[in-house]
N, C-alpha and C positions, 0 to 999 in steps of 0.2 A: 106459914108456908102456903103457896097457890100454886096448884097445877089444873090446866086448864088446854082438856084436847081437844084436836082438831081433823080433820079430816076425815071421818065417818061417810058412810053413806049405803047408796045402794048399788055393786057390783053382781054380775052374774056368775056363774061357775066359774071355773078357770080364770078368772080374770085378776084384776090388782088393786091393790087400796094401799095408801100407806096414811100411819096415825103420827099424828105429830102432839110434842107434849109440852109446854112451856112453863119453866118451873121460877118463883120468884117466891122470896123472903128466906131465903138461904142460901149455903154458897156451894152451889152445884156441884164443881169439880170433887164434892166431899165426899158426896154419896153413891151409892147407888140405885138403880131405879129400876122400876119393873115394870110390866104389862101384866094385866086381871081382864077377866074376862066373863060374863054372867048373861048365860041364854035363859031365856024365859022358863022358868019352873024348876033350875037348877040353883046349885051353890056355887058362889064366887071361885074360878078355879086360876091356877097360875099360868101362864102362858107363856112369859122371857122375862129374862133380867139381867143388868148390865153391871160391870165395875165402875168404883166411881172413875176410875181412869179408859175404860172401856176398852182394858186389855182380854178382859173375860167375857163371856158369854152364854148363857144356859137357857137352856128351852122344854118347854111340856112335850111330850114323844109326840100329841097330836098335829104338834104345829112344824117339827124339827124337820129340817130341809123345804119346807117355804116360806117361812117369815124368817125377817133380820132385824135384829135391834141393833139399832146403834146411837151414838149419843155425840152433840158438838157442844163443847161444854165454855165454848164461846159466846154461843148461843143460848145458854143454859135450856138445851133442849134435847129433848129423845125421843126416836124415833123407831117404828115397828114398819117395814115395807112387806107384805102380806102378799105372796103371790098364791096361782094357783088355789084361790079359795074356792070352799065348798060351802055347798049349804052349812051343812051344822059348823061351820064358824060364824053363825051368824048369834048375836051376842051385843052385850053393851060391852064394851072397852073400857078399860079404868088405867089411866096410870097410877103408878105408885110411888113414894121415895122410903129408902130405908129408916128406919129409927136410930140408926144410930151411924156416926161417921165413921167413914174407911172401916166398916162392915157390908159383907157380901149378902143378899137378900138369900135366906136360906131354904135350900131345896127341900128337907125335909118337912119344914114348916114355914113355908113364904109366906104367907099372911100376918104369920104373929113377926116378920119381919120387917114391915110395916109400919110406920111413921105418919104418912097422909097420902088422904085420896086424892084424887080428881072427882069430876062430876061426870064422867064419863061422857063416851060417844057410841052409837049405834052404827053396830055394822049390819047390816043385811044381805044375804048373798041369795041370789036365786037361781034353782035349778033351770 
């Protein structure tokens, strides 16, 4: 499995970014996928994550009403549009795919839900 993000960078306050996530050596529509997120001196924490059908959707209270995950499983790709950021979203990005098919990345423990990483992207946001 490779995923492999894109769109990182540097936005100001209020402004917008979206991560894109491109996943190959598996058969996308199976899973589910998520967004991770790791600011400097912190622990890896959960951010969103998607059904493998992308009927569902769930989010970390800090991000909930301005980031959207969504996923085109055409594309075998998923996607996080980040509006409204703040400084302390500022962070490496990771995508994620679940371990196991038509299983939901689980909220009480997203990590050990977890399958493969990306090699992450850097967001930085400045006041």
């Amino acid at each position: 499995v490779r995923l492999v993000e894109s769109g990182g960078g540097l936005a100001q306050a209020g402004g917008s970014l979206r991560l894109s996530c491109a996943a190959s050596g598996l058969t996308f529509s199976y899973y589910a996928m998520g967004w991770f997120r790791q600011a400097p001196g912190k622990e890896r924490e959960f951010v969103s994550a998607i059904t493998w059908s992308g009927d569902s959707t769930s989010y970390a209270d800090a991000v909930k009403g301005r980031f959207t995950i969504s996923r085109d499983n055409a594309k075998n790709t998923v996607y996080v549009q980040m509006n409204s950021l703040k400084p302390e979203d500022t962070a490496v990005y990771y995508c994620a795919v679940a371990k196991k098919s038509y299983t939901s990345v689980s909220l009480q423990a997203p990590q050990s839900s977890i399958g493969s990483w990306g090699q992450g992207t850097q967001v930085t946001v400045s006041s």
